[in-house]
GUDREN-844684 format. One record per residue (C-alpha): residue number from 1; residue in three letters; chain; x, y, z. Coordinates in Angstrom, 1 decimal, decimal comma, padded with zeros to 4 digits. Example, Ala and Ser with C-alpha at 12.3 -4.5 7.8 and 13.67 -1.06 7.14 Angstrom:
! residues 2
@k 1; r ALA; c A; u 012,3; v -004,5; w 007,8
@k 2; r SER; c A; u 013,7; v -001,1; w 007,1
END
This chain:
! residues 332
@k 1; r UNK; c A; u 034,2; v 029,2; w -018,8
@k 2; r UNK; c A; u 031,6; v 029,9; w -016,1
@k 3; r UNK; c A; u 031,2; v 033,6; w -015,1
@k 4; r UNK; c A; u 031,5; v 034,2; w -011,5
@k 5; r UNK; c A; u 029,0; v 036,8; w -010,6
@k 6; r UNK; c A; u 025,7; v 036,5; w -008,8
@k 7; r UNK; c A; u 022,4; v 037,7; w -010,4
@k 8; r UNK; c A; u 020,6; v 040,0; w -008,3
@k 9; r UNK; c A; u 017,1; v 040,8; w -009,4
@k 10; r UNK; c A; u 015,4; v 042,4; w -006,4
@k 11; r UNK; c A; u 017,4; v 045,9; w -006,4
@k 12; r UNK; c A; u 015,3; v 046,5; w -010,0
@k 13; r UNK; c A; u 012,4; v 044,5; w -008,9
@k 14; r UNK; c A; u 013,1; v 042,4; w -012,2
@k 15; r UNK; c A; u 010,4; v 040,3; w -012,0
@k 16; r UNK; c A; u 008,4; v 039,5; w -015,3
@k 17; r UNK; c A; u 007,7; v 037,2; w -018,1
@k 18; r UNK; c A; u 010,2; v 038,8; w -020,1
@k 19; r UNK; c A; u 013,5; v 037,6; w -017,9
@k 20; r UNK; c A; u 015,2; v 034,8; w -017,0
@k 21; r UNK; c A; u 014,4; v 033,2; w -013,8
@k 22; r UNK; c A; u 018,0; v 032,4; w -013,0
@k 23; r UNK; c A; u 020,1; v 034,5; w -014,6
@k 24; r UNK; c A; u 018,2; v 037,8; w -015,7
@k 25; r UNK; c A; u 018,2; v 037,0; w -019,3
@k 26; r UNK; c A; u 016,1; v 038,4; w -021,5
@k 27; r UNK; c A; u 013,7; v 035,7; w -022,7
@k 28; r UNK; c A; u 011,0; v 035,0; w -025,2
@k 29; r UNK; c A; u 007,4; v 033,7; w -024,2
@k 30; r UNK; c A; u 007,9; v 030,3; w -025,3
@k 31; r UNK; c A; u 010,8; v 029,9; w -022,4
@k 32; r UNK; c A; u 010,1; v 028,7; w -019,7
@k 33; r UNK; c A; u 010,4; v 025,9; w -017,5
@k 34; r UNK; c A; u 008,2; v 023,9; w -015,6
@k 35; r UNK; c A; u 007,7; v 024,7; w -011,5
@k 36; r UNK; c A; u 007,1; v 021,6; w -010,8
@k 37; r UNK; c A; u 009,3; v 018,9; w -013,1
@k 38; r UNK; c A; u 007,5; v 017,1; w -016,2
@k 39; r UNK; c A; u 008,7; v 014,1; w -014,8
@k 40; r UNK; c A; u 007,2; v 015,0; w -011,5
@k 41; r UNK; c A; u 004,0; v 015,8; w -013,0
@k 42; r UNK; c A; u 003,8; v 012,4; w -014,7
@k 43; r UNK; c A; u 005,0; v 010,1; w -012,0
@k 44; r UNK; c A; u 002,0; v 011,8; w -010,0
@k 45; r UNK; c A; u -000,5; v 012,4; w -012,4
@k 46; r UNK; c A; u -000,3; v 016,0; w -011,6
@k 47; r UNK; c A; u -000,5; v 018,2; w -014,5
@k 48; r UNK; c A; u -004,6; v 019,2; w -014,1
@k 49; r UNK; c A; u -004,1; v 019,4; w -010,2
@k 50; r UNK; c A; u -005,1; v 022,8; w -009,2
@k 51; r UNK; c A; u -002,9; v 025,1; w -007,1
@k 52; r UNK; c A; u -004,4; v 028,7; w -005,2
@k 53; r UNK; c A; u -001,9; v 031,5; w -005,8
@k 54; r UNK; c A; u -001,9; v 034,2; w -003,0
@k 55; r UNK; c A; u -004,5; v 036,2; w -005,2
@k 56; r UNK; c A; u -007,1; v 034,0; w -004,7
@k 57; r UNK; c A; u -006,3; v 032,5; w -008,4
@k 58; r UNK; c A; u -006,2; v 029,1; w -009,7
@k 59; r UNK; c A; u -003,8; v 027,6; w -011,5
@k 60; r UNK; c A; u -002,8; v 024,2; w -011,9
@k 61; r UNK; c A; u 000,7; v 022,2; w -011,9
@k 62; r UNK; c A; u 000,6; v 022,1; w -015,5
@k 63; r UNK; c A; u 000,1; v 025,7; w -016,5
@k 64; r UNK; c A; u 002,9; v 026,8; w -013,1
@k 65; r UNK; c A; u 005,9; v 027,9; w -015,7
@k 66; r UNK; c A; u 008,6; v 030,4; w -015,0
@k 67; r UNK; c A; u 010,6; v 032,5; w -017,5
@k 68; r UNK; c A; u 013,6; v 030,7; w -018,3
@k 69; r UNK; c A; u 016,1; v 031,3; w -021,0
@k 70; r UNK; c A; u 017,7; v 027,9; w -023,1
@k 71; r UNK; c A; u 021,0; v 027,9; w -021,1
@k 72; r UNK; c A; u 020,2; v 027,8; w -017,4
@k 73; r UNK; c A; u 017,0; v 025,0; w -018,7
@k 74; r UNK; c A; u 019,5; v 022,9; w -020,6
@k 75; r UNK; c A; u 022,4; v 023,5; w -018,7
@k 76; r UNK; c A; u 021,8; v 023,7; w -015,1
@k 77; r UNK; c A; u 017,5; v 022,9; w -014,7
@k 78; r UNK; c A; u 016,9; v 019,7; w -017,0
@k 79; r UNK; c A; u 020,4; v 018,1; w -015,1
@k 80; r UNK; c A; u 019,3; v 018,5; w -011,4
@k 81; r UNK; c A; u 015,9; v 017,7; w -012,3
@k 82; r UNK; c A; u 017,2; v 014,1; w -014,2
@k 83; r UNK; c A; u 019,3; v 013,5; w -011,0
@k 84; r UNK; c A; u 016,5; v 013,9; w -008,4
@k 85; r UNK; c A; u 014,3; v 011,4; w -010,9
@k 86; r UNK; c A; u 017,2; v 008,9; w -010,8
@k 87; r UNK; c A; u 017,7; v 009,2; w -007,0
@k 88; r UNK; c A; u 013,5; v 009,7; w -006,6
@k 89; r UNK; c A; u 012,9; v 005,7; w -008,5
@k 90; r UNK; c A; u 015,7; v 004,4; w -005,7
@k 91; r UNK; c A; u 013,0; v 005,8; w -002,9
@k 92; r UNK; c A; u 014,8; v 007,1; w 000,2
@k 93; r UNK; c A; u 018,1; v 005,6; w 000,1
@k 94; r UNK; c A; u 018,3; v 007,4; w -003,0
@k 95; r UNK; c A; u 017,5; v 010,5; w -001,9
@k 96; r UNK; c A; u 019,8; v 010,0; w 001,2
@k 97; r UNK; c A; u 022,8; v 009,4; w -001,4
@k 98; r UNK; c A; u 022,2; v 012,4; w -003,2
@k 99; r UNK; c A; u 024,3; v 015,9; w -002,0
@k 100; r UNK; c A; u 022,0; v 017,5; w 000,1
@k 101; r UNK; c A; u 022,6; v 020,8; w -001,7
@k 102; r UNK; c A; u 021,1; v 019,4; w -004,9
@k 103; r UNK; c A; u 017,9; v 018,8; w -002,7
@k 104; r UNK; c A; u 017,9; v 022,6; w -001,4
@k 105; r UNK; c A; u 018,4; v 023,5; w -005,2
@k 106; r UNK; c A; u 015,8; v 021,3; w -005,9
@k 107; r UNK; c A; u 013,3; v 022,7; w -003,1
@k 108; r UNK; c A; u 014,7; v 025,8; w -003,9
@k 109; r UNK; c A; u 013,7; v 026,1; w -007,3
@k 110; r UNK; c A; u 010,0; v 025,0; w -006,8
@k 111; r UNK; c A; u 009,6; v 027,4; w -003,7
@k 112; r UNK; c A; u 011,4; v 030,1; w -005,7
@k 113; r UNK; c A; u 009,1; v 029,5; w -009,1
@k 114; r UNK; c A; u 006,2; v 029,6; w -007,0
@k 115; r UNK; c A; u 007,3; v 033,2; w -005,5
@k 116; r UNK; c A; u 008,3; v 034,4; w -009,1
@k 117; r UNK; c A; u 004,8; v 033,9; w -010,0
@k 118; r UNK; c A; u 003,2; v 035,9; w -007,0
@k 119; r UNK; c A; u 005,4; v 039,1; w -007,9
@k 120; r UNK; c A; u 004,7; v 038,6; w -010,9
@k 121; r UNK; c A; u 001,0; v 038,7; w -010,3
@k 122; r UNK; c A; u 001,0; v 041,3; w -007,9
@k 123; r UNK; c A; u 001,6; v 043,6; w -010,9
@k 124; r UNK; c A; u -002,0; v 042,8; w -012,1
@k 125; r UNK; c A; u -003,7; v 040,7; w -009,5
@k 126; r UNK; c A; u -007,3; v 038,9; w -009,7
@k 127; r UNK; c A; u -007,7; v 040,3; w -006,2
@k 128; r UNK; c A; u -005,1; v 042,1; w -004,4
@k 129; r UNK; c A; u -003,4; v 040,4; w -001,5
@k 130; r UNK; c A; u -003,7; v 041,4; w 001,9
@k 131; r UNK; c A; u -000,2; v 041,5; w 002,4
@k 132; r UNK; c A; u 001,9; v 042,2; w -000,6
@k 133; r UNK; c A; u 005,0; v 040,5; w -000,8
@k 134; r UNK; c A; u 006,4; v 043,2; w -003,3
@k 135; r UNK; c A; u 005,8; v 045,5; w -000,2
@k 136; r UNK; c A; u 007,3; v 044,5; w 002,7
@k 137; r UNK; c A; u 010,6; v 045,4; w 002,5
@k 138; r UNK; c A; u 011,8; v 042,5; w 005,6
@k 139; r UNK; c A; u 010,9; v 039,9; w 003,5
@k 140; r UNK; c A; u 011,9; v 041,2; w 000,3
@k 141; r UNK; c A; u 015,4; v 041,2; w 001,8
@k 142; r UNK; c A; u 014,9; v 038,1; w 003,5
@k 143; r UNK; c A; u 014,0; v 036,6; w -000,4
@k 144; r UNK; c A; u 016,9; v 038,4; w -001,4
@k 145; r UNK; c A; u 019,3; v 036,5; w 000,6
@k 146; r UNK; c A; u 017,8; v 033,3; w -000,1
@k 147; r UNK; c A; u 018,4; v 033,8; w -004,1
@k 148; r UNK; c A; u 021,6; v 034,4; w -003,5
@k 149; r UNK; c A; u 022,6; v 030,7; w -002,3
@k 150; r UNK; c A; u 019,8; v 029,5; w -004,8
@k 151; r UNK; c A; u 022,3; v 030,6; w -007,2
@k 152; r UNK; c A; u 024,7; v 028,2; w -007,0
@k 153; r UNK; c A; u 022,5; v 026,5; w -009,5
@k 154; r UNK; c A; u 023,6; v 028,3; w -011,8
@k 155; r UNK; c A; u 027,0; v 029,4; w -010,4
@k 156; r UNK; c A; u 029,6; v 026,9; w -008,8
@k 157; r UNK; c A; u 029,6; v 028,0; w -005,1
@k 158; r UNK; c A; u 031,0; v 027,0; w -002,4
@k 159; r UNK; c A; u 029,2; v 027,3; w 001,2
@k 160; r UNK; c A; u 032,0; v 027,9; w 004,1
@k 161; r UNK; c A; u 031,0; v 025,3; w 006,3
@k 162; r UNK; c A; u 027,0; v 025,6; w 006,3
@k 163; r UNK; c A; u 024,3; v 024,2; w 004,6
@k 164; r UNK; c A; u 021,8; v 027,5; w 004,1
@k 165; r UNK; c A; u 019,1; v 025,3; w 005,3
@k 166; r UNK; c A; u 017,8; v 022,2; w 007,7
@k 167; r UNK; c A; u 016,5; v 019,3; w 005,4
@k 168; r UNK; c A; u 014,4; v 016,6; w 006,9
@k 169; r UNK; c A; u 013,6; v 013,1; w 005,0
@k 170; r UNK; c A; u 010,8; v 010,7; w 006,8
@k 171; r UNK; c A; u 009,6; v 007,2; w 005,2
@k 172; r UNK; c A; u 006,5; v 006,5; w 005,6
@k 173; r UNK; c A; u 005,2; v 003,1; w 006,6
@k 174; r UNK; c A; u 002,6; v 001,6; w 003,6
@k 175; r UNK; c A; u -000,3; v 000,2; w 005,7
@k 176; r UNK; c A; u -002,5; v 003,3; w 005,5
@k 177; r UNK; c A; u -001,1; v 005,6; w 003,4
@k 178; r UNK; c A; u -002,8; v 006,2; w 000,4
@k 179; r UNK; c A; u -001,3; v 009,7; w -000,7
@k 180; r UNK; c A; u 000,9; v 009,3; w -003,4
@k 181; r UNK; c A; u 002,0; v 013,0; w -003,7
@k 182; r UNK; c A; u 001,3; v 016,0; w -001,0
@k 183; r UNK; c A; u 003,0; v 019,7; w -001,2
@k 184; r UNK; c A; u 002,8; v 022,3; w 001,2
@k 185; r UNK; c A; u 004,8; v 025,7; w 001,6
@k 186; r UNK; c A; u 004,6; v 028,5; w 003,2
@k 187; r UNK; c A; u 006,0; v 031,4; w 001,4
@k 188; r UNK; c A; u 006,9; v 033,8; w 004,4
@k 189; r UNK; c A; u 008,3; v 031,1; w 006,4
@k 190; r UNK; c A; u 009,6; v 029,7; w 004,2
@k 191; r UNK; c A; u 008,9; v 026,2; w 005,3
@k 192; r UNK; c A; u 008,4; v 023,2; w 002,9
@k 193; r UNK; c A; u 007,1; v 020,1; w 002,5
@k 194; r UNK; c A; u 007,4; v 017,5; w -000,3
@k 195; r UNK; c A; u 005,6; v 013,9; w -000,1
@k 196; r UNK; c A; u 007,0; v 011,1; w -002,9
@k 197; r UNK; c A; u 005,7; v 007,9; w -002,6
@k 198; r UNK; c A; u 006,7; v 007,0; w 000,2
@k 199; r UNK; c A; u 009,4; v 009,5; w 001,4
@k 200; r UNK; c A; u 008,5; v 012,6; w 002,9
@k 201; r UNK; c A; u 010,9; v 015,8; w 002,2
@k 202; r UNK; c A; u 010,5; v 018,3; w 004,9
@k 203; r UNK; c A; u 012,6; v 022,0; w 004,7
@k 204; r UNK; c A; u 013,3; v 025,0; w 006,4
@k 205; r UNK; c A; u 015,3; v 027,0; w 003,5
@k 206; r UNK; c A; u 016,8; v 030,3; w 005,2
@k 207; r UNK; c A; u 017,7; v 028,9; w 008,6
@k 208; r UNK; c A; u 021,7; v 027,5; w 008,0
@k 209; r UNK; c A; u 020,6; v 024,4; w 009,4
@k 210; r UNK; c A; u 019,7; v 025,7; w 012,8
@k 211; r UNK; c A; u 015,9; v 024,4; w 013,1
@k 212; r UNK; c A; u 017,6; v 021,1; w 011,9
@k 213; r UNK; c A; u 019,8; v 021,4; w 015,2
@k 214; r UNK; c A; u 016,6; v 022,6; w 017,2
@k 215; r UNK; c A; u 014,7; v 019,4; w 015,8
@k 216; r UNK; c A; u 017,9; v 017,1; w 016,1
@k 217; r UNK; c A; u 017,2; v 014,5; w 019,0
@k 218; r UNK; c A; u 013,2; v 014,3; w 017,8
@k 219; r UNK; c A; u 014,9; v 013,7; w 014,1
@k 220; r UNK; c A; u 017,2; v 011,2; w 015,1
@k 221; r UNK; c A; u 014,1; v 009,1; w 016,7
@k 222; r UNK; c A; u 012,6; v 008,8; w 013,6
@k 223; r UNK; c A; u 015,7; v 007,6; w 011,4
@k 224; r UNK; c A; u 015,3; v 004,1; w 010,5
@k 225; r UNK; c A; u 011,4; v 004,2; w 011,1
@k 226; r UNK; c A; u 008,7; v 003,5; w 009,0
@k 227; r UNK; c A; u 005,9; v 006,5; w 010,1
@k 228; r UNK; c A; u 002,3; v 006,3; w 010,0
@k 229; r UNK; c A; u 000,8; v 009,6; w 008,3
@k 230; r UNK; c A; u -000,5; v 011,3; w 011,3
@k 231; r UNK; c A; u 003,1; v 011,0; w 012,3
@k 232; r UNK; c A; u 004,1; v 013,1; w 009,5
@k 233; r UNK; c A; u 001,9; v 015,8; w 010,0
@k 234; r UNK; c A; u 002,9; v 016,4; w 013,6
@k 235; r UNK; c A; u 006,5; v 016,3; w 012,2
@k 236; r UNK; c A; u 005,7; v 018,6; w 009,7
@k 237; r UNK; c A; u 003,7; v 020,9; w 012,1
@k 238; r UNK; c A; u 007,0; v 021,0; w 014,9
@k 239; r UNK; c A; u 008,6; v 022,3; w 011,6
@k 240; r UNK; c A; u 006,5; v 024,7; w 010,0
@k 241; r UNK; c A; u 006,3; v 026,4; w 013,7
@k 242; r UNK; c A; u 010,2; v 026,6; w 014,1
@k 243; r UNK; c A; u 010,0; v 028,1; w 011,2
@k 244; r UNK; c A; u 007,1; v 030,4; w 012,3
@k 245; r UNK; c A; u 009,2; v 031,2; w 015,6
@k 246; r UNK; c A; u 012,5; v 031,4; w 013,7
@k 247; r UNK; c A; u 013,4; v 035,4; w 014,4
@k 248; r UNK; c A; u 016,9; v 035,9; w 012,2
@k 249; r UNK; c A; u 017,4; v 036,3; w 008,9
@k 250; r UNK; c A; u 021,0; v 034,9; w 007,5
@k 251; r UNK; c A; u 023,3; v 037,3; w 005,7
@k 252; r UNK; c A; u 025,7; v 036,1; w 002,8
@k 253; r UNK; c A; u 029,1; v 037,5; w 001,9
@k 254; r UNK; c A; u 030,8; v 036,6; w -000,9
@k 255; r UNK; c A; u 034,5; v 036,1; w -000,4
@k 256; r UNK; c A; u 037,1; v 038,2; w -002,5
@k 257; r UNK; c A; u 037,8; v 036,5; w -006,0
@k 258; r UNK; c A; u 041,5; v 035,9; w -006,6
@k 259; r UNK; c A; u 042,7; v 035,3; w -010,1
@k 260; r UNK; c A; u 042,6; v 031,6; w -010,2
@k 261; r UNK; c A; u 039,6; v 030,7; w -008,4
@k 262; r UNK; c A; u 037,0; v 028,5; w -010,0
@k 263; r UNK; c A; u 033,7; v 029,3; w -007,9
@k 264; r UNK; c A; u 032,5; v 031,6; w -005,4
@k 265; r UNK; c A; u 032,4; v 030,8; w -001,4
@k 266; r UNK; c A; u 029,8; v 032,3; w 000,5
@k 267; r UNK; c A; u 030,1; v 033,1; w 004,3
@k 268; r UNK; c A; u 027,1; v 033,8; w 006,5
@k 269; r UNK; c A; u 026,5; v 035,5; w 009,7
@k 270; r UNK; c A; u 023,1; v 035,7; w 011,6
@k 271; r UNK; c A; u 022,9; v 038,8; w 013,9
@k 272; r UNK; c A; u 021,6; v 036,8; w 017,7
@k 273; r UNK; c A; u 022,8; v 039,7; w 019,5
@k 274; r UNK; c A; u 020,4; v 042,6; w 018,7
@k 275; r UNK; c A; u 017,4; v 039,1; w 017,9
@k 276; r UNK; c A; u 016,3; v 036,2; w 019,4
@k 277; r UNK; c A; u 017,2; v 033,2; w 017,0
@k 278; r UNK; c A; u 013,6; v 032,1; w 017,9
@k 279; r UNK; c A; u 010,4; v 033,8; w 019,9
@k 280; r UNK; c A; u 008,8; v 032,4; w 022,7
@k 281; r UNK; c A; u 007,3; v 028,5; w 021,7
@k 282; r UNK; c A; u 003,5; v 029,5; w 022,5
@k 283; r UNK; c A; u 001,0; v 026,3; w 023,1
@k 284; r UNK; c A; u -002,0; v 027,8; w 021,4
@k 285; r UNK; c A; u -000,1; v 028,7; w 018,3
@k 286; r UNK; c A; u 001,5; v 025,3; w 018,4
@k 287; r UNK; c A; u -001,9; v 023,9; w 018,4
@k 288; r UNK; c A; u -003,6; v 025,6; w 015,9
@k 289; r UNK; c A; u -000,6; v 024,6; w 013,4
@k 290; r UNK; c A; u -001,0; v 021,2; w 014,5
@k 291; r UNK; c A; u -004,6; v 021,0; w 014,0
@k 292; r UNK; c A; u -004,3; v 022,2; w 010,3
@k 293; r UNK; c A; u -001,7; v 019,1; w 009,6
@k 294; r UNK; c A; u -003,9; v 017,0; w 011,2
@k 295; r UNK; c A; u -007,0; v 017,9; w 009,4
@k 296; r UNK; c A; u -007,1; v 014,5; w 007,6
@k 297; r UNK; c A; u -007,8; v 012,7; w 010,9
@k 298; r UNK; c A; u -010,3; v 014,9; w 012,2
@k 299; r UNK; c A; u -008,4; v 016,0; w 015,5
@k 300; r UNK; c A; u -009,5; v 019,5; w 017,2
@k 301; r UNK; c A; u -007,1; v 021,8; w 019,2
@k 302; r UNK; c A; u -009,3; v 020,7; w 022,3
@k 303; r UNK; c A; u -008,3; v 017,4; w 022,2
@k 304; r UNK; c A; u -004,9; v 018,6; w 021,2
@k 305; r UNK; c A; u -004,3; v 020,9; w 024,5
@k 306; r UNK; c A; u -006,5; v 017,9; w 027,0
@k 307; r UNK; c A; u -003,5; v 018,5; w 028,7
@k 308; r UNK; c A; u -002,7; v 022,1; w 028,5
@k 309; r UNK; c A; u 001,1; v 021,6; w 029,7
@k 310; r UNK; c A; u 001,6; v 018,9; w 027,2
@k 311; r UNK; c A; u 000,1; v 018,8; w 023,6
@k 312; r UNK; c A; u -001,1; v 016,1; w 021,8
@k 313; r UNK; c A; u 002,0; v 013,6; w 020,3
@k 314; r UNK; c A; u 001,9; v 011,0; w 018,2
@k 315; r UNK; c A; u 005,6; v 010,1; w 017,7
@k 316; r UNK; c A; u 006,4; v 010,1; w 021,5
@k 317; r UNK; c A; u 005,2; v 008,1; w 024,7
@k 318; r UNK; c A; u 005,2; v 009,5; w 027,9
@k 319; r UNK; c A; u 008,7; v 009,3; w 028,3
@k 320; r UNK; c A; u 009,4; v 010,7; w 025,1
@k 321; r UNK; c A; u 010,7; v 007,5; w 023,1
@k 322; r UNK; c A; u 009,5; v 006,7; w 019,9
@k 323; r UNK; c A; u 006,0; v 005,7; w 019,6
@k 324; r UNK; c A; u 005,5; v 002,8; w 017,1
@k 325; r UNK; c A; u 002,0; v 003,3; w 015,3
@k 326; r UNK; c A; u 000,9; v 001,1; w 012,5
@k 327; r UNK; c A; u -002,6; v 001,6; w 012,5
@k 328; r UNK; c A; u -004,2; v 004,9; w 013,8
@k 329; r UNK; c A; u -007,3; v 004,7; w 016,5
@k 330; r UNK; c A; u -008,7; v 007,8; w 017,2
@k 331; r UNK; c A; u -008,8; v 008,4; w 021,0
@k 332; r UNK; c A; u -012,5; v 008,7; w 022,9
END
């Protein structure tokens, strides 16, 4: 029978080699489980790909393990990982079929494995980190609250009416795309961006779907489209910023157990009374996050902000329909 009770690593700081990822466990050095699936690395050709860690190291998708003891790998990793595979060779109906809370475990676990590794080398960095994680105690708790839904991995739970974050899924047309596989995240935003083949997972992980709400009639427009890359990355870059504006952090309860229950429920609140769910949209900001997605084509924030009242867009026309691109032309 499956125990009911959350593991909570953070009031301990139980971050090392030595314990499970998951469950607190204590493991050996030989387990551990792959970041980034085996399956995922082959399909990709990823394994020699190089990653930079927040302490300026280099490691590559390969080498990116966690601590992970032999039940929660065969029992609750190797499973989800086999159904996102299955669902991953059916491209984005596939994906679409699929629960979406086994895609937030899924993101989850690759955003969480990449954190695991910064506290972990935070203890003995190859150069410290401006900002360490391990110290600031807002995000700490922040992380904290996210690991608790990431548990229901390993635990069954239940989420009372809420999804803890907003999930996004583009297709991208084939005519110029030539990137098989692209990952981005940003750790204290936690914002998150998967490309496979052509589908294009995009997620928000701590916001109980509320960017997803925020982003709703721009999403919609793009359902049932095929998008040209540049359309992506100013997708992704209107995400990543709600994410950089998003101003709450959501709080989990776990309800009472009675005698015969057979998982967990979580509850949330978000306090919007004493915080603004989001601060102020700033243009500038906007642009400079746009500019980094849009690297690839070479497009400046000065010819992002021609019109200073109205950014650059590539997936709206003036009237703010959908704009159908198939081949891009760079402007001027």
């Amino acid at each position: 029978m499956t125990e009911l009770k959350l593991y909570d690593p953070f009031p301990n700081m139980q971050f090392s080699d030595k314990h499970c990822f998951l469950c607190g466990a204590h493991t050996e050095p030989e387990n551990r489980t792959p970041v980034f699936a085996t399956w995922l690395q082959d399909k990709y050709q990823l394994r020699d790909k190089e990653l930079l860690l927040l302490d300026k190291s280099i490691t590559t998708y390969g080498e990116l393990t966690i601590p992970c003891c032999d039940h929660c790998h065969t029992q609750h990793v190797i499973p989800l990982e086999e159904e996102i595979a299955v669902a991953t060779e059916q491209g984005i109906a596939g994906l679409q079929a699929l629960d979406p809370k086994k895609l937030f475990q899924w993101i989850g676990k690759m955003y969480y494995g990449t954190l695991i590794t910064e506290l972990i080398k935070e203890a003995d960095p190859l150069i410290m980190p401006q900002n360490p994680v391990s110290e600031n105690p807002k995000m700490l708790g922040k992380f904290r609250e996210f690991f608790k839904v990431l548990q229901s991995m390993r635990v069954p739970v239940e989420f009372a009416d809420f999804l803890p974050c907003s999930l996004f899924m583009l297709e991208v047309s084939p005519t110029e795309d030539d990137l098989p596989f692209e990952y981005q995240d940003e750790l204290t935003t936690m914002a998150f961006s998967i490309k496979l083949g052509p589908v294009v997972l995009v997620c928000t992980l701590l916001d109980n779907g509320i960017i997803g709400r925020a982003l709703g009639k721009l999403y919609r427009l793009t359902q049932g489209q095929q998008l040209h890359p540049v359309q992506v990355a100013e997708f992704k870059a209107r995400v990543f910023y709600a994410a950089y504006i998003f101003n709450v952090i959501p709080e989990y309860f776990e309800r009472p157990l009675q005698p015969s229950d057979t998982h967990i429920t979580l509850d949330t609140i978000i306090d919007d009374v004493t915080n603004e769910i989001f601060n102020p949209w700033e243009m500038t900001a906007y642009a400079h996050m746009l500019e980094e997605m849009l690297k690839p084509w070479d497009i400046r924030e000065k010819e992002i902000l021609a019109d200073p009242g109205k950014p650059i867009s590539f997936l709206l026309d003036d009237v703010n329909n959908f704009r159908p691109i198939e081949r891009f032309q760079k402007q001027g």
